[in-house]
C-alpha positions as CSV (number, residue, x, y, z in Angstrom):
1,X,49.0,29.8,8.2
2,X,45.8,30.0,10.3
3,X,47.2,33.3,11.5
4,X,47.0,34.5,7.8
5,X,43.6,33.1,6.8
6,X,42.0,34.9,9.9
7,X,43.7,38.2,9.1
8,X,43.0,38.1,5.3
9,X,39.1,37.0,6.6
10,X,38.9,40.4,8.3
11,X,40.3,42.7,5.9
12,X,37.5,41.6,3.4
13,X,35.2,41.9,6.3
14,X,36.1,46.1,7.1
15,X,36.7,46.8,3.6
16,X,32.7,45.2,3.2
17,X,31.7,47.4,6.1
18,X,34.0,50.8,4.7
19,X,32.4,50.8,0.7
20,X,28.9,50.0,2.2
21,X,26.1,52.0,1.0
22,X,23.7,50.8,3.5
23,X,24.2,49.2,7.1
24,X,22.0,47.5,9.6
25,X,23.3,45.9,12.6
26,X,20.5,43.9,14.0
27,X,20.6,40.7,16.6
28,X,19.6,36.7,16.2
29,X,19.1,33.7,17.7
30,X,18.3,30.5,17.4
31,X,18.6,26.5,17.5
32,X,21.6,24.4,17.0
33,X,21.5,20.9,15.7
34,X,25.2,19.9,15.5
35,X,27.3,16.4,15.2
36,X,31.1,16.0,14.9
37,X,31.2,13.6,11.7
38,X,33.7,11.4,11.5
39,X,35.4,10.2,8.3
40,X,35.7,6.8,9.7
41,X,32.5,4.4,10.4
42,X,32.2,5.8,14.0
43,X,28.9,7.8,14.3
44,X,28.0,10.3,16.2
45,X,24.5,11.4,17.3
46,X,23.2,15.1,16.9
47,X,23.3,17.8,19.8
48,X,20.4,20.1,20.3
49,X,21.9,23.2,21.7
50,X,21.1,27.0,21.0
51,X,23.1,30.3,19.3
52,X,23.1,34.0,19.9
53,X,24.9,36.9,18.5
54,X,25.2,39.9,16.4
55,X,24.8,40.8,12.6
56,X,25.8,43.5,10.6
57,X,23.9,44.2,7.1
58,X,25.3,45.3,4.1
59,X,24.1,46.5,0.8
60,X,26.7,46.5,-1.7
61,X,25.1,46.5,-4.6
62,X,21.4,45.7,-5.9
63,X,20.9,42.7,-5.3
64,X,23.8,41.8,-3.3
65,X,24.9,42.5,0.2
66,X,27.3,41.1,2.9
67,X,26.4,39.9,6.8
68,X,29.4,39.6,9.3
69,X,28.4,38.1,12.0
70,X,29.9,37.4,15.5
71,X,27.8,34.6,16.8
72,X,28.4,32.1,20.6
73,X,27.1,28.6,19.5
74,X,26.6,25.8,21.3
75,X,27.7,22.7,19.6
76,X,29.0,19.2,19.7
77,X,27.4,15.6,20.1
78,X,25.9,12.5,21.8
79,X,27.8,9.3,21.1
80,X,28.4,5.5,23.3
81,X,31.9,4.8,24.5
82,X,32.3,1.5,26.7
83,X,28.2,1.3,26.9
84,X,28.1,4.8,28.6
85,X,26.4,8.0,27.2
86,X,28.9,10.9,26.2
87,X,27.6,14.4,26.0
88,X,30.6,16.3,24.0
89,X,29.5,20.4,24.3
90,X,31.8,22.6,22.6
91,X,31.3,26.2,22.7
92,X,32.6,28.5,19.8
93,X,32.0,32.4,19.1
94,X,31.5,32.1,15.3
95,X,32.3,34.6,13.0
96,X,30.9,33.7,9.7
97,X,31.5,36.3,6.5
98,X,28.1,35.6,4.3
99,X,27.4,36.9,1.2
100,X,23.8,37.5,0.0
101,X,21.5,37.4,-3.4
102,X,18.4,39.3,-2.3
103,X,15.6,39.0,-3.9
104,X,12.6,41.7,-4.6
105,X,10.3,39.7,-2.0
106,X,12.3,39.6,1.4
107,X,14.3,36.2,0.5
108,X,17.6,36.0,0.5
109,X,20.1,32.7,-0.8
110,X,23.3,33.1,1.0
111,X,26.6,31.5,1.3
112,X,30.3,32.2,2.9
113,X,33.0,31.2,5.1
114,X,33.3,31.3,8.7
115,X,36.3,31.2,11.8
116,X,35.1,29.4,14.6
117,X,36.8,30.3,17.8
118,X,36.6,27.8,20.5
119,X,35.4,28.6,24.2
120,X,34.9,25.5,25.9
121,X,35.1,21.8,25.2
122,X,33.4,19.4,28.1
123,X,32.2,15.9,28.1
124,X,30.0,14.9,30.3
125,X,29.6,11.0,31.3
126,X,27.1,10.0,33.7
127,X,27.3,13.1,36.2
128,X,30.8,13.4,36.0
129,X,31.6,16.6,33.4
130,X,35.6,16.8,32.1
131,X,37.1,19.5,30.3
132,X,38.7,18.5,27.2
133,X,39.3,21.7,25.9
134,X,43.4,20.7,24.9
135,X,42.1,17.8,23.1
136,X,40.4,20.4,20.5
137,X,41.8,22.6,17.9
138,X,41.0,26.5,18.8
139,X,40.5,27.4,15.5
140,X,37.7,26.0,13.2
141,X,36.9,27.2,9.5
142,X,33.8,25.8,7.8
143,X,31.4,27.0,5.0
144,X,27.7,28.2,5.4
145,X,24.8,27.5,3.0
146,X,21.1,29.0,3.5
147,X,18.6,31.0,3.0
148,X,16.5,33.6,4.8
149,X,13.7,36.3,4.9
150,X,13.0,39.5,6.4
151,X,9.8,41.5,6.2
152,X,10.7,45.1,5.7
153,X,7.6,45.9,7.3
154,X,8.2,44.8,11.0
155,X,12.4,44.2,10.3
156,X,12.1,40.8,11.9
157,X,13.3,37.8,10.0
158,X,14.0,34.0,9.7
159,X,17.0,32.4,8.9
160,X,18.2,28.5,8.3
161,X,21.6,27.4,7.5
162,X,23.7,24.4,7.0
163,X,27.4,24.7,8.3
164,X,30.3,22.8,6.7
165,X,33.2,22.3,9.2
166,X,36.5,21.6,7.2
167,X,38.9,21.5,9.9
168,X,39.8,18.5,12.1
169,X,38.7,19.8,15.2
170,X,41.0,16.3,17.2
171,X,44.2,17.4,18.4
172,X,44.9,13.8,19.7
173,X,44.1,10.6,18.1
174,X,44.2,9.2,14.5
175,X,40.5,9.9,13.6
176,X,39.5,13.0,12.3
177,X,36.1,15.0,13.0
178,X,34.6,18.0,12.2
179,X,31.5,20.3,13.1
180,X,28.2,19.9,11.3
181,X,25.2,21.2,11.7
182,X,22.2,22.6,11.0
183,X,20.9,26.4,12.5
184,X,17.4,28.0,12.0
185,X,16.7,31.2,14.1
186,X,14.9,34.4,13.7
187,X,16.8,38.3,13.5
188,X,16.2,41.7,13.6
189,X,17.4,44.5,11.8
190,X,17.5,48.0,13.4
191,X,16.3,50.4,11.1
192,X,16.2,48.3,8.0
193,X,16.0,50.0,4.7
């Protein structure tokens, strides 16, 4: 099933960049503050960790467009277990599908899915760092929310986001969690028009 979802997620993706009037591939970056929530009381604390990656730029029609992205994110959280400090990082290349309403000033609202891929999966407790990696499903899908600007004069924009994890990232276990999180970062198309 997950095997179908990701396929049917890149066919829209090339048939977007195919029937595209105008494309811009640019670059971003950025800051990552993530969690895992948890639908039971425990609670995590946020992550601070940083994202980096690639964006293409669509214009389909006036005043919509589409931005693949393929984007490495450093994510995860703080919690206690047994009175020590746990530093959960868990790295994903994100590929998020967003779709744009761009407005005549440089602002854009924006919203779509995205297939996290995951890279790594450490904990770290005290100066002792595990991998956990098998403990972690490889394949996350979420939803993004945001907005953003560019200035068409220097092609250089900012972006914030929230991101909606809807899969149970625990392979083991009987709680579930899943990625949350907040990015803000700054891009640059080349050759915007």
């Amino acid at each position: 099933m997950k095997l179908t979802i990701t396929t049917v997620f890149f066919v829209f993706l090339f048939a977007g960049v195919a029937s595209a009037q105008h494309f811009n591939l640019g670059v971003k970056g950025g800051l990552n503050v993530y969690t895992t929530e948890s639908e039971t009381f425990f609670k995590n604390d946020p992550k601070l960790g940083l994202h980096l990656g690639l964006i293409g730029h669509i214009h389909l029609t006036n005043p919509f467009a589409l931005q693949p992205e393929l984007v490495f994110s450093m994510q995860g959280a703080r919690y206690n277990a047994g009175g020590n400090d746990v530093n959960l990082s868990l790295n994903y290349i994100n590929i998020p599908l967003i779709f744009q309403y761009m407005f005549d000033n440089g602002f854009r609202l924006q919203a779509g899915p995205h297939v996290g891929i995951l890279a790594s999966a450490k904990t770290k407790i005290n100066n002792t760092t595990v991998n956990v990696k098998d403990n972690y499903e490889t394949i996350d899908f979420g939803i993004g929310v945001g907005m953003s600007y560019v200035n068409p004069a220097t092609d250089f924009g900012y972006d914030i986001r929230y991101n909606h994890g809807l899969t149970n990232i625990n392979k083991t276990g009987t709680s579930s969690n899943y990625n949350r999180g907040f990015q803000v970062g700054v891009f640059y198309l080349i050759n915007h028009n």
